[in-house]
BAFI-3210 file (N, C-alpha, C; in Angstrom, 3 decimals, decimal comma, padded with zeros to 6 digits):
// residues 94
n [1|2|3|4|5|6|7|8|9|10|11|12|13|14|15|16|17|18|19|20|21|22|23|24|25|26|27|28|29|30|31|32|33|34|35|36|37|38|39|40|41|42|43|44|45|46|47|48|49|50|51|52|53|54|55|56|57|58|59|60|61|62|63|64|65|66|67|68|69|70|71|72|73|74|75|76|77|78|79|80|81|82|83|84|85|86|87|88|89|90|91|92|93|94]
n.u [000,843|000,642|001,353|-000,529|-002,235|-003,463|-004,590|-006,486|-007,887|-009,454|-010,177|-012,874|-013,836|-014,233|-015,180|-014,001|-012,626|-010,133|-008,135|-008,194|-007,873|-005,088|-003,803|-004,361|-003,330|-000,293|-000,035|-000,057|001,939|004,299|004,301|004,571|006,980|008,497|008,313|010,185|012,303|012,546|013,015|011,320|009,180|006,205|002,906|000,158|-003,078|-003,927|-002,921|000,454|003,809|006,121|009,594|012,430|015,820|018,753|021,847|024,903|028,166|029,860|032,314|032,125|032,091|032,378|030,358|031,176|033,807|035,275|036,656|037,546|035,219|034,381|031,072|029,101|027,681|024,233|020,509|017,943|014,967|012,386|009,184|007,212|004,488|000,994|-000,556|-003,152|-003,438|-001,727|-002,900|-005,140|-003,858|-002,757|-005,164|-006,434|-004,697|-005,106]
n.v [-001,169|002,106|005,655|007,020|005,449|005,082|007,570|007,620|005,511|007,073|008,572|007,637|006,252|008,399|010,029|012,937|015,204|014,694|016,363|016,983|014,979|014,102|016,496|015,760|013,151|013,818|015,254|013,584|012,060|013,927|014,372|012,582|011,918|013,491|013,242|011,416|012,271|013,496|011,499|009,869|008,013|006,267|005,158|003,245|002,569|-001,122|-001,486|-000,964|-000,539|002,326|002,810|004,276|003,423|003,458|002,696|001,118|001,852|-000,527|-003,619|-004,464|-006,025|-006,046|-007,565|-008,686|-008,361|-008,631|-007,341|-005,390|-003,584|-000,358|000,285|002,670|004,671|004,775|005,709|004,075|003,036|000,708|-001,469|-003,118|-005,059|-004,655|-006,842|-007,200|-006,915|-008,851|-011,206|-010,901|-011,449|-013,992|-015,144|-014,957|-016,847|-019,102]
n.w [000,000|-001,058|-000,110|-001,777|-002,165|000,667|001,097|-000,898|-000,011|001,988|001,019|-000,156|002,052|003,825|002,764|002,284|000,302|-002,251|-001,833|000,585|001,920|001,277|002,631|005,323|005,363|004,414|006,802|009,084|008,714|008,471|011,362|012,708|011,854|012,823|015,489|015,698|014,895|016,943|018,654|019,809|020,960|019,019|019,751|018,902|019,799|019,465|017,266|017,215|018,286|017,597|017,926|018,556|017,979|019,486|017,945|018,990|017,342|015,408|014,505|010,825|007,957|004,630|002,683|-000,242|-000,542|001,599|003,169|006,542|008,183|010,164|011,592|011,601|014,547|014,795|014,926|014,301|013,479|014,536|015,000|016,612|016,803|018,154|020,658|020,099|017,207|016,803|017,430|015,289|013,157|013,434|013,570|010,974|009,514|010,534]
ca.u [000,000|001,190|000,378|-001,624|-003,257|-004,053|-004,982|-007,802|-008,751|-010,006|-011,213|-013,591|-014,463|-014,674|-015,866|-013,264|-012,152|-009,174|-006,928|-008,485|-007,779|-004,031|-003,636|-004,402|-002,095|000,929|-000,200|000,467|003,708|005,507|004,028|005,427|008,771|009,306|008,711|011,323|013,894|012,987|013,992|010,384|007,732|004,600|001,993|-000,783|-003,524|-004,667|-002,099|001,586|004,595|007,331|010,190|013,681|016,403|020,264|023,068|026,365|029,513|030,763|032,398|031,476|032,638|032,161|030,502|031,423|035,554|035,585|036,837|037,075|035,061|033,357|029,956|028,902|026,445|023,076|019,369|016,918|013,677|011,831|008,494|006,416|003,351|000,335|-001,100|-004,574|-003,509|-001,123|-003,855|-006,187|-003,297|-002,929|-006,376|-006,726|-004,024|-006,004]
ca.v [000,000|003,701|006,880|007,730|004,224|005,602|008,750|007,044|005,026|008,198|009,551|006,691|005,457|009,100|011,170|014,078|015,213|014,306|017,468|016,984|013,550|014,194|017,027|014,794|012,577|014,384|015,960|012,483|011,646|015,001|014,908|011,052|011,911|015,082|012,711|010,320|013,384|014,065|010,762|009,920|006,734|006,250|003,887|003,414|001,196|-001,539|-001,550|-001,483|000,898|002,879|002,825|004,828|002,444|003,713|001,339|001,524|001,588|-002,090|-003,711|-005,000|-007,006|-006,003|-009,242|-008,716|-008,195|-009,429|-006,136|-005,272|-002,042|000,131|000,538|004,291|004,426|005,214|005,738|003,196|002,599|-000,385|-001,770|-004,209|-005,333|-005,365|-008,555|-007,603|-007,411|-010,091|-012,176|-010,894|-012,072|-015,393|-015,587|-014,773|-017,949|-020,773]
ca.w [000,000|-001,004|000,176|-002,857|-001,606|001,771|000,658|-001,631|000,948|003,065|000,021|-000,517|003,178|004,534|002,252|002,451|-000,953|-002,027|-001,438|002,146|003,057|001,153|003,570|006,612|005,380|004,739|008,149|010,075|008,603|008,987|012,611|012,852|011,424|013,541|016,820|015,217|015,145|018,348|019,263|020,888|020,262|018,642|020,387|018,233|020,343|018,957|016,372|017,451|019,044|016,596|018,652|018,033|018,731|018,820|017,733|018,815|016,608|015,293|013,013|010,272|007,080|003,233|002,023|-001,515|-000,695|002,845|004,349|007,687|008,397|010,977|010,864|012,464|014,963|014,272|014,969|014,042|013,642|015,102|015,210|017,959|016,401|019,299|021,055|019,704|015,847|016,611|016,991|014,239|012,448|013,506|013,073|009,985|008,933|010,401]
c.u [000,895|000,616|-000,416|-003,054|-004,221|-005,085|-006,297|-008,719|-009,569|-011,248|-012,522|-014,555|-014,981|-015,462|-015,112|-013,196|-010,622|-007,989|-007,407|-007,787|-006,282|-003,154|-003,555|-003,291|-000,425|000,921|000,395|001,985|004,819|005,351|004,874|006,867|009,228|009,400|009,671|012,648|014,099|013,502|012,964|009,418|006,427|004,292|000,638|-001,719|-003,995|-003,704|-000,498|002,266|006,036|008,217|012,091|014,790|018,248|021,332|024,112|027,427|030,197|031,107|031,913|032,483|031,808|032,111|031,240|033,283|035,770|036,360|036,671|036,515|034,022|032,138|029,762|028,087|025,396|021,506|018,620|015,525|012,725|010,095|007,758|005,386|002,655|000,140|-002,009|-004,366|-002,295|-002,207|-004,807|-005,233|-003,623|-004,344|-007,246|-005,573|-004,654|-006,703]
c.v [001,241|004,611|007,471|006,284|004,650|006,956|008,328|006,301|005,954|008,550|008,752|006,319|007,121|010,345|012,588|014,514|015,050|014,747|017,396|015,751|013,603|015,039|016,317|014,016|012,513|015,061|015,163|012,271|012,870|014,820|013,281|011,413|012,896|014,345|011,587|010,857|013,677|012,710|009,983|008,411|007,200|005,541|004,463|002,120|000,318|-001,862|-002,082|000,092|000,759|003,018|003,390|004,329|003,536|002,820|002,029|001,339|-000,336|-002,151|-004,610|-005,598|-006,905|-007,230|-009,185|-008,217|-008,971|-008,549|-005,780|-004,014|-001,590|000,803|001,546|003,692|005,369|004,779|005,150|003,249|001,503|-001,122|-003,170|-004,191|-005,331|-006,329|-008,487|-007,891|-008,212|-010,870|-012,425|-011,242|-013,452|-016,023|-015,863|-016,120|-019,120|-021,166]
c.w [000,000|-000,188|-000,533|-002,057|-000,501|001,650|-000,022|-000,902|001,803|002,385|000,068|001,176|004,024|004,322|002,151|000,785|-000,585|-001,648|000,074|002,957|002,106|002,290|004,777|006,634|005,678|006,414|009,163|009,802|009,032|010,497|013,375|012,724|012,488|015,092|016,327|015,525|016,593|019,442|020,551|019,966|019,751|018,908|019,882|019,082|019,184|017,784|016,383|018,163|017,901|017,786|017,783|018,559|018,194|018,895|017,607|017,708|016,924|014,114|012,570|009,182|006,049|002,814|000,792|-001,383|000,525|003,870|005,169|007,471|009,918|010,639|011,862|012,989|014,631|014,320|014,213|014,181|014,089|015,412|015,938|017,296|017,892|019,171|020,282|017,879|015,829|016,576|016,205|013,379|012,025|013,349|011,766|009,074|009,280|009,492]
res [x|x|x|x|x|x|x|x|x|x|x|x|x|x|x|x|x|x|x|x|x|x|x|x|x|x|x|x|x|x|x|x|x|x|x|x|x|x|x|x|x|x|x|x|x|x|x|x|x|x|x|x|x|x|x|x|x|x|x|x|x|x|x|x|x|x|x|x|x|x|x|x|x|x|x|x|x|x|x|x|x|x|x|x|x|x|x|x|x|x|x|x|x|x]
***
């Protein structure tokens, strides 16, 4: 699914027009990304938790030569699925 995807989906289920429910859109993600910079979670119920993970400095190894190297450290992203749509998962595979 895209963001034109999502965006259509609004359009369709909520009735907005579509420069409305694009607006909304872009509205969540800048507002998502800007608590990312700040280095903060998102806990969506019912859904899952965005989590900003920082990784230390290691090394690492250029598969394609076999080179030793250091890998910088750096801020991550991370996601936890919830229990409840863990289990509308698993439910949905039986």
């Amino acid at each position: 699914m895209t963001k034109a995807d999502i965006v259509d989906t609004i359009f369709e289920k909520v009735g907005l027009s579509k420069k409305e429910a694009q607006d909304i859109v872009e509205n969540l993600f800048d507002t998502m990304k800007q608590t990312f910079v700040e280095g903060e979670s998102i806990k969506i119920s019912g859904f899952g938790t965005f989590n900003v993970r920082k990784k230390l400095a290691r090394r690492g190894r250029n598969p394609k030569t076999g080179q030793d190297l250091e890998i910088t450290p750096r801020r991550v992203i991370t996601f936890r699925v919830s229990n409840q749509l863990k289990k509308e998962l698993e439910r949905l595979d039986a």
